[in-house]
C-alpha positions in Angstrom: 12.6 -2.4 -34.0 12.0 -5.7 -32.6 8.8 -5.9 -30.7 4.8 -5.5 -31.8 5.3 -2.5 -29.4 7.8 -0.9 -31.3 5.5 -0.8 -34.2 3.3 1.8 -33.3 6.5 3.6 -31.5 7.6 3.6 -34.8 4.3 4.7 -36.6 3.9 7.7 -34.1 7.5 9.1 -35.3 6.2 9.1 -38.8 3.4 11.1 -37.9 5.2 13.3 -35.3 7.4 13.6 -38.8 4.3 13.9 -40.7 6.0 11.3 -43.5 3.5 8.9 -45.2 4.5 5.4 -44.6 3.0 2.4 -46.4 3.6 -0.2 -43.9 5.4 -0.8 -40.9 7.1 -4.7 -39.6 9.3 -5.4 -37.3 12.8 -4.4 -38.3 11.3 -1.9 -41.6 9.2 0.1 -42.9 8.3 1.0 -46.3 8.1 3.7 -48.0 6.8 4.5 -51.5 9.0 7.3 -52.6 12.5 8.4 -51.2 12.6 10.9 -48.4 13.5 14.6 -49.5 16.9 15.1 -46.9 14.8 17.5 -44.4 12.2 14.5 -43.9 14.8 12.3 -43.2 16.2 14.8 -40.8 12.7 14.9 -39.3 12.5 11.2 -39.4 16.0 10.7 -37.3 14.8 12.8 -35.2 11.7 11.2 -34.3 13.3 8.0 -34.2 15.9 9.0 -31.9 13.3 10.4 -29.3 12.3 7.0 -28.8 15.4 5.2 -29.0 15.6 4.4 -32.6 17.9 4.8 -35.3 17.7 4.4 -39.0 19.6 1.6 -40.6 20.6 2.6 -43.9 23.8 0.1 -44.6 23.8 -3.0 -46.3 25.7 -4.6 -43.3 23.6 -3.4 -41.0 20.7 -4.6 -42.8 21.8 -7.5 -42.7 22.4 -8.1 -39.1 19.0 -6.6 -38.7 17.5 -9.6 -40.8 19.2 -11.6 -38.8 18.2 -10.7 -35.5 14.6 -11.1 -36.7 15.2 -14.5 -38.0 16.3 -15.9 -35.2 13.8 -13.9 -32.9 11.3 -15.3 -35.2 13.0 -19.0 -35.0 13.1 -19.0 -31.0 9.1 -18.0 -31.0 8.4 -20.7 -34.3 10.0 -23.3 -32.8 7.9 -25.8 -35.0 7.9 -24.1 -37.9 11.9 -24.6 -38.5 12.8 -27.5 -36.5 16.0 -27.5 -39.0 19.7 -25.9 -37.7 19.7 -22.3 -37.1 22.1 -22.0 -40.3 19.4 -23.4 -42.4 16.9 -21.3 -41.2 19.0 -18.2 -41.6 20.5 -19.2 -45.0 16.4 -19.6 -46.5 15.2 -16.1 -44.9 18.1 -14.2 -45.7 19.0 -15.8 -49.3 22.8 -15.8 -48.2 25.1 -18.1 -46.9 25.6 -18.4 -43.2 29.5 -18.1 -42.9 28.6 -14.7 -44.5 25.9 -13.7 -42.1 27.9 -15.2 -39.2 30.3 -12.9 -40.4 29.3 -9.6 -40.2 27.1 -10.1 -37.5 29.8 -11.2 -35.4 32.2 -7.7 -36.6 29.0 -5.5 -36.2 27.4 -6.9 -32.9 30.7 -7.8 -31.3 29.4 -11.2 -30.4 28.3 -14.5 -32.6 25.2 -15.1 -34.0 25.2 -18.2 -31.8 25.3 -16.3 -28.8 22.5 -14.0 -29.4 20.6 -17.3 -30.7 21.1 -18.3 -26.6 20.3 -15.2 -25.8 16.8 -14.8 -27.3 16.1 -18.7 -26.3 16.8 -17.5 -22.6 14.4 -14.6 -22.9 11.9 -16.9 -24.4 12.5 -19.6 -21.5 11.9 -16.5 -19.0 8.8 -15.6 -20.5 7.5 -19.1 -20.5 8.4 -19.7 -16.5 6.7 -16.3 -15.9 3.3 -17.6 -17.3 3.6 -20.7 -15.1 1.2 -22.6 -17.8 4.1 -24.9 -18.5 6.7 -27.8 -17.0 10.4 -27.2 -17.6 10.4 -30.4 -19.6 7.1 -29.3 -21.9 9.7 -25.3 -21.9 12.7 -27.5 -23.0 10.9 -29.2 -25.8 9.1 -25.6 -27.1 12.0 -23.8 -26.7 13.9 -26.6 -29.1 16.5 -28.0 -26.2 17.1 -31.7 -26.5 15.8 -32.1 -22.5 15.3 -30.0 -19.4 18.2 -30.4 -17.6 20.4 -28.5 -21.0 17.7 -26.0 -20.7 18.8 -25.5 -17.2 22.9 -25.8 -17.8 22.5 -23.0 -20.4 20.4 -21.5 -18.1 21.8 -21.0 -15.4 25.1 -20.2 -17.5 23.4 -17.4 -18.9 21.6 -15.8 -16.0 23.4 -17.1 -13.0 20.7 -18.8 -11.4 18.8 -22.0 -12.5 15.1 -21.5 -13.9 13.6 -22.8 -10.3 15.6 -20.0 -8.7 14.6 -17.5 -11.5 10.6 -18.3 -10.7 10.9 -18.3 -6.9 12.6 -14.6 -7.5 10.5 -13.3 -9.8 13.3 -12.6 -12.0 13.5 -9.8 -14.6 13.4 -10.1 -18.1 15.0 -8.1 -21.0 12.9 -6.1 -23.8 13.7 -8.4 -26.9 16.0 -4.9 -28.5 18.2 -5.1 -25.3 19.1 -8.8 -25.6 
C-alpha cells in the first residue's frame, strides 16, 4: 500500500471484511486485537480483490519500511538532505548493509535502484504540472544540476525529460515502480 489512494482501498476491504481497524497508513494498518484465522481469511480475500496482499514476515516488513522511506525521502526532499543510508538507517532503526540486504534478495533489485526509480516518477510528476524549470526539478528532486537529472533520465526512461513533456509521457502508480 503505497499511495493516499490506497488508503481507503484498503479501508473498504476491512469493511467488505467487516474487521474493525484502528488506523490505516501507508504500508499498515493496525489492529487492536489479533484476527481469529476466518477473519484473516476474509481479510486476504478482500485484499486480494484489489491487488493487495498481507505482509506478515519480518523480511518483508522490512522491505516494506523501506520502500516508504525512500518514497517518503524522494517527496521530503528538504526534510533529509543527508545520504539515503542515513535516512534509512534513522527510520528503520537498523543498519543499512542490513536493509540493503534483504531488500536486494527480496525485490531482486538494490535499494539504490528503486531510490532512482521513485526520483524518476517524482521528476515525471513535476514536468507534468509544468509549474517548474528543469533546473528548479533538479534541485527538488535532490540532483546536484539539471543536466544529471536528465542523464539519469533519460537512462531510465529512454527519452530525455523535454521529449517526455512534448509526448505526454506516462507515469507509473508509485506500487508499480
Amino acid at each position: 500500500m503505497v499511495c493516499r489512494h490506497c488508503i481507503t482501498a484498503v479501508q473498504s476491504a476491512f469493511e467488505k471484511a467487516g474487521i474493525p481497524v484502528d488506523s490505516i497508513e501507508l504500508g499498515k494498518a493496525l489492529m487492536s486485537r489479533q484476527l481469529s484465522p476466518d477473519e484473516n481469511s476474509r481479510l486476504e480475500e478482500a485484499l486480494h480483490d484489489l491487488g493487495f496482499e498481507i505482509i506478515s514476515g519480518h523480511e518483508e516488513a522490512i522491505v516494506e519500511a523501506a520502500k516508504r522511506a525512500i518514497m517518503h525521502h524522494v517527496r521530503n526532499e528538504s526534510e533529509c538532505r543527508f545520504k539515503l543510508s542515513s535516512c534509512i538507517e534513522k527510520q528503520l532503526g537498523l543498519p543499512y548493509s542490513n536493509v540493503s540486504r534483504i531488500f536486494s534478495r527480496l525485490e531482486g533489485r538494490t535499494l539504490e535502484k528503486y531510490h532512482i526509480a521513485q526520483k524518476v516518477e517524482r521528476v515525471k510528476e513535476l514536468l507534468q504540472g509544468g509549474e517548474h524549470t528543469l533546473e528548479e526539478i533538479a534541485d527538488m528532486a535532490g540532483y546536484s544540476s539539471a543536466a544529471h537529472l536528465s542523464r539519469q533520465f533519460k537512462a531510465v526512461t529512454g527519452m530525455s525529460p523535454t521529449r517526455f513533456i512534448q509526448t505526454s509521457g506516462t507515469r507509473k502508480p508509485l506500487n508499480e515502480i
